[in-house]
Residue frames as a rotation matrix with the C-alpha (Angstrom) as fourth column:
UNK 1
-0.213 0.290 -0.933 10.60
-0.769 0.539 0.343 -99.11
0.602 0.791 0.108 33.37
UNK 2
0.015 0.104 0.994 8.88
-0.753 0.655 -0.057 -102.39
-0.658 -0.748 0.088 34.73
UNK 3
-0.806 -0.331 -0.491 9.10
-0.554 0.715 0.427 -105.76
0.209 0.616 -0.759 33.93
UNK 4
0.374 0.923 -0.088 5.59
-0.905 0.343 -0.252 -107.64
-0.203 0.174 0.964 33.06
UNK 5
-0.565 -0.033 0.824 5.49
-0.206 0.973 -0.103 -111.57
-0.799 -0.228 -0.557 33.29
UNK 6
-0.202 0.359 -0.911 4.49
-0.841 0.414 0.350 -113.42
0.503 0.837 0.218 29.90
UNK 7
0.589 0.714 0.378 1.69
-0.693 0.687 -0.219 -116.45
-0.416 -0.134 0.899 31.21
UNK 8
-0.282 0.094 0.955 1.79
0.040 0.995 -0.086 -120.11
-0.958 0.014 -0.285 30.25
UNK 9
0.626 0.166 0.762 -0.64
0.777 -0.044 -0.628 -119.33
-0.070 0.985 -0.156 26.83
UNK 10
-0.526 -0.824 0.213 1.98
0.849 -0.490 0.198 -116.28
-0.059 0.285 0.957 26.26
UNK 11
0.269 0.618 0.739 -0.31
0.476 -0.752 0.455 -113.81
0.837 0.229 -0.497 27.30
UNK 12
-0.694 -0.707 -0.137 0.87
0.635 -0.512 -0.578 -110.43
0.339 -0.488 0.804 29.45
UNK 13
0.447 0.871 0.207 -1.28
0.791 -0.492 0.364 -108.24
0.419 0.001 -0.908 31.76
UNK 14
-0.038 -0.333 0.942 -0.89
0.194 -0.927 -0.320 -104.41
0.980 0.171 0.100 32.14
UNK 15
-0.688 -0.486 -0.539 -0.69
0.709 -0.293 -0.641 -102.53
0.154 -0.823 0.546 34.83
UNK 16
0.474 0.861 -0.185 -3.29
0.866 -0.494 -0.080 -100.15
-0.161 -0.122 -0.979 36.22
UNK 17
-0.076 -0.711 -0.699 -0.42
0.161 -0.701 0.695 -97.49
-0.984 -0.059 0.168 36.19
UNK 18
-0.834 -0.552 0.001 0.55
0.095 -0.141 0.985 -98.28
-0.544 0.822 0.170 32.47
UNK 19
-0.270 0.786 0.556 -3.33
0.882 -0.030 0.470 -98.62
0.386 0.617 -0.685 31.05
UNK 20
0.485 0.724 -0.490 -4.17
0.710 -0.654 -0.262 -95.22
-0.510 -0.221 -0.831 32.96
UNK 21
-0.254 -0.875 -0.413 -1.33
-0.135 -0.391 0.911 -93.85
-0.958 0.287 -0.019 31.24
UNK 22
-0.925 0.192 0.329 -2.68
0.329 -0.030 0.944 -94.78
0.191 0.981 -0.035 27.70
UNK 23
-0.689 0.723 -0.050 -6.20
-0.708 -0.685 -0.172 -93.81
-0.159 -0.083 0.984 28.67
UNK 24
-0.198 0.684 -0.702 -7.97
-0.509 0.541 0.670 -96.86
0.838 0.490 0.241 28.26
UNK 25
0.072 0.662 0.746 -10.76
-0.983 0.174 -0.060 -98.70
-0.169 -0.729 0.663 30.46
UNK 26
-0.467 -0.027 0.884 -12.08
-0.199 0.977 -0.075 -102.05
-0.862 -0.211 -0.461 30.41
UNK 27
0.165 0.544 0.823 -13.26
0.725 0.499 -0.475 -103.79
-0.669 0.675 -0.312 27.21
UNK 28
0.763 0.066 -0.643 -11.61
-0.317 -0.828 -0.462 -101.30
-0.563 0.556 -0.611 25.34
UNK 29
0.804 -0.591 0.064 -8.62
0.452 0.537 -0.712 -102.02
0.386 0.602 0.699 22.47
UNK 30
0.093 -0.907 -0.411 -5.02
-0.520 -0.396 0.757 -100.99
-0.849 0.144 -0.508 22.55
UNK 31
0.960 -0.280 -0.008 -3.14
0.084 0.315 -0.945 -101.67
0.267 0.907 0.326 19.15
UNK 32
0.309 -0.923 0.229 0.56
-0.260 0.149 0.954 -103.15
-0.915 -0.354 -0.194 19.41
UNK 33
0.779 -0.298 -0.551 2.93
-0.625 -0.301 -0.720 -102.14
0.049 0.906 -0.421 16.47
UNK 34
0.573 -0.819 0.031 6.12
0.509 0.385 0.770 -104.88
-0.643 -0.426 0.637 16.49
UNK 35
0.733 -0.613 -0.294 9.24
-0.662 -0.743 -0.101 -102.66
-0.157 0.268 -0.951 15.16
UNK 36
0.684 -0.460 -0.566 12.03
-0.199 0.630 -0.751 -103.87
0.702 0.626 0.339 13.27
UNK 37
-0.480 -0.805 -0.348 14.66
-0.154 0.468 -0.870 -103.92
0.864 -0.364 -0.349 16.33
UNK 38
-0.377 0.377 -0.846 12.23
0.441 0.876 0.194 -106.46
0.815 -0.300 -0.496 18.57
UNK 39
-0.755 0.655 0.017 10.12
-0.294 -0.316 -0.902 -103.65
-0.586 -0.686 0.432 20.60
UNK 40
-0.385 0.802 0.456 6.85
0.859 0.131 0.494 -102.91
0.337 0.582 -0.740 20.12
UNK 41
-0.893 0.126 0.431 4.69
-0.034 -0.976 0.214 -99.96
0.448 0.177 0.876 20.14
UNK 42
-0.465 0.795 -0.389 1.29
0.869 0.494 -0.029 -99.94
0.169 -0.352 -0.921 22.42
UNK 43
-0.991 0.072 0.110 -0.90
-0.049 -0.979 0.198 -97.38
0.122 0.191 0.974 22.08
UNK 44
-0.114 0.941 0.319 -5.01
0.397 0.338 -0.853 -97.24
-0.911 0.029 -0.412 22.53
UNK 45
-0.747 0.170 0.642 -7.33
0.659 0.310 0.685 -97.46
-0.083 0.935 -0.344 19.84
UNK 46
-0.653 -0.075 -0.754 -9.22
0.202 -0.976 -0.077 -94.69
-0.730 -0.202 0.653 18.90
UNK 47
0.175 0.859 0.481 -12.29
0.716 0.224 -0.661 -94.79
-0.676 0.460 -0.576 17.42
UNK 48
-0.882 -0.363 -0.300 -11.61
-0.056 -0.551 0.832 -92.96
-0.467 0.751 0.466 13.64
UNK 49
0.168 0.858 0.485 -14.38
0.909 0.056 -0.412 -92.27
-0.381 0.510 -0.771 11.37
UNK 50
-0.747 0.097 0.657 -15.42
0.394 -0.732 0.556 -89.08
0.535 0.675 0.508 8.81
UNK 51
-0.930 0.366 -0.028 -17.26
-0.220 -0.618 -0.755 -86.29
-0.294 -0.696 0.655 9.80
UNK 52
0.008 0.869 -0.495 -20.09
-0.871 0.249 0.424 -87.39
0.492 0.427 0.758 7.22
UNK 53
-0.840 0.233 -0.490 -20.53
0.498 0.690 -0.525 -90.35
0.216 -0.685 -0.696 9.98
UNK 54
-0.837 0.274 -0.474 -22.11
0.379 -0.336 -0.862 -88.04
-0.395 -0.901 0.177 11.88
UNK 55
-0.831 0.490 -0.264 -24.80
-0.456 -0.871 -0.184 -86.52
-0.320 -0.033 0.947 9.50
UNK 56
-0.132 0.581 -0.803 -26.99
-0.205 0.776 0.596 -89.61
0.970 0.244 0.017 9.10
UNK 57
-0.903 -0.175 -0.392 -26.75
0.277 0.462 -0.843 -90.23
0.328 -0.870 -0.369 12.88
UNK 58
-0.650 0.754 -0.098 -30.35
-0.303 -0.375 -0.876 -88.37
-0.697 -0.540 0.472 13.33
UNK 59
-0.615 0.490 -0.618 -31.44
-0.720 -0.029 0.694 -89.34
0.322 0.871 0.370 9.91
UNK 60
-0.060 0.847 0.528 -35.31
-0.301 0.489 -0.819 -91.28
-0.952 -0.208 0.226 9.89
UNK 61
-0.851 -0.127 0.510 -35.86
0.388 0.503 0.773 -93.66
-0.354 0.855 -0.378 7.26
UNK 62
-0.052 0.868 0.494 -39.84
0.463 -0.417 0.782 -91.63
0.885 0.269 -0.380 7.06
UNK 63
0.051 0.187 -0.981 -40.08
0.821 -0.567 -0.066 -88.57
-0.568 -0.802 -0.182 8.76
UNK 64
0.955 0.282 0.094 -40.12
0.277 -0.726 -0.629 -85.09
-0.109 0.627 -0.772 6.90
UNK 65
-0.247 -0.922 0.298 -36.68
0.953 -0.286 -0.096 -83.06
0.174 0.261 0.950 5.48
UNK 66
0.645 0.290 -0.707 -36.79
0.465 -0.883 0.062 -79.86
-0.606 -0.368 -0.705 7.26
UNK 67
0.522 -0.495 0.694 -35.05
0.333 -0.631 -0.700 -77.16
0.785 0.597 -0.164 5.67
UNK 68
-0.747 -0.478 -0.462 -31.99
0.664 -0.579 -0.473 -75.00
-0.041 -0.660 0.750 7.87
UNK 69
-0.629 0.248 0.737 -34.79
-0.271 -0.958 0.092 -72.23
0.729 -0.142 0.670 7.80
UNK 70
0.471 0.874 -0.116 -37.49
-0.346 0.304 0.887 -74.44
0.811 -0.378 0.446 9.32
UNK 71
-0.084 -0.441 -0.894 -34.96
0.854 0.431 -0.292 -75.68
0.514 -0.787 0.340 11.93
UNK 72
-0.704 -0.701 -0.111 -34.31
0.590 -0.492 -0.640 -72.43
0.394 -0.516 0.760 12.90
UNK 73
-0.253 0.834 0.491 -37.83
-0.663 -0.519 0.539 -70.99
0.705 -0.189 0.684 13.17
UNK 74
0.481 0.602 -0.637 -38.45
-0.067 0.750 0.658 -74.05
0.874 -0.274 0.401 15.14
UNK 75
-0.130 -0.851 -0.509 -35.44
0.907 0.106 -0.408 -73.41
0.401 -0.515 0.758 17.54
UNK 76
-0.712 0.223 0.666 -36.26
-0.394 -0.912 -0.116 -69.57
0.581 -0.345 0.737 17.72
UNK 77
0.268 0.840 0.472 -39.79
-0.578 -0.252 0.776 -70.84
0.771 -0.481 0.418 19.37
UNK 78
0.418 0.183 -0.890 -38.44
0.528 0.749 0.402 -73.26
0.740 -0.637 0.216 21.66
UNK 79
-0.454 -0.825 -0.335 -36.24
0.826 -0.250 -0.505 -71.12
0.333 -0.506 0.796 22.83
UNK 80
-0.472 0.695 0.542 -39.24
-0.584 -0.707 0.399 -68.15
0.661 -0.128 0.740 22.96
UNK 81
-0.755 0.275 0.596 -40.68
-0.417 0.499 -0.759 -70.71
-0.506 -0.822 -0.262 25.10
UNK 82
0.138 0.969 -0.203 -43.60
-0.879 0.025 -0.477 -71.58
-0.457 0.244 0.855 22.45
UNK 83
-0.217 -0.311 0.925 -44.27
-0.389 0.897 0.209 -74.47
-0.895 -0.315 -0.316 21.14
């Protein structure tokens, strides 16, 4: 265990040791839990979301609605090399 200095404005800086150890970079979050007998809990933040996030992520506001057959005929030729 180490012991981290608390600043003038009460502010504390990690360790490269202890932030590679959660997995987080620069400009990223960590989330600190305070527990009832005066720890706390520090953990990174982890972008959460629903898979239905993801199926609007290609979506055009005007552009055509292919069908899963037309994808795939269209995938079969790219992959045939045709265009």
């Amino acid at each position: 265990m180490g012991t981290l200095t608390i600043t003038a404005k009460g502010q504390v800086t990690l360790r490269k040791d202890i932030l590679k150890h959660l997995g987080v970079h620069p400009g990223e979050k960590i989330l600190v839990d305070k527990l009832r007998d005066g720890r706390i809990e520090v953990r990174a933040a982890r972008p959460v979301g629903n898979i239905s996030d993801a199926f609007n992520l290609l979506k055009r506001a005007k552009g055509p609605c292919l069908s899963i057959e037309q994808i795939n005929r269209i995938a079969a030729r790219g992959w045939a090399g045709k265009s």
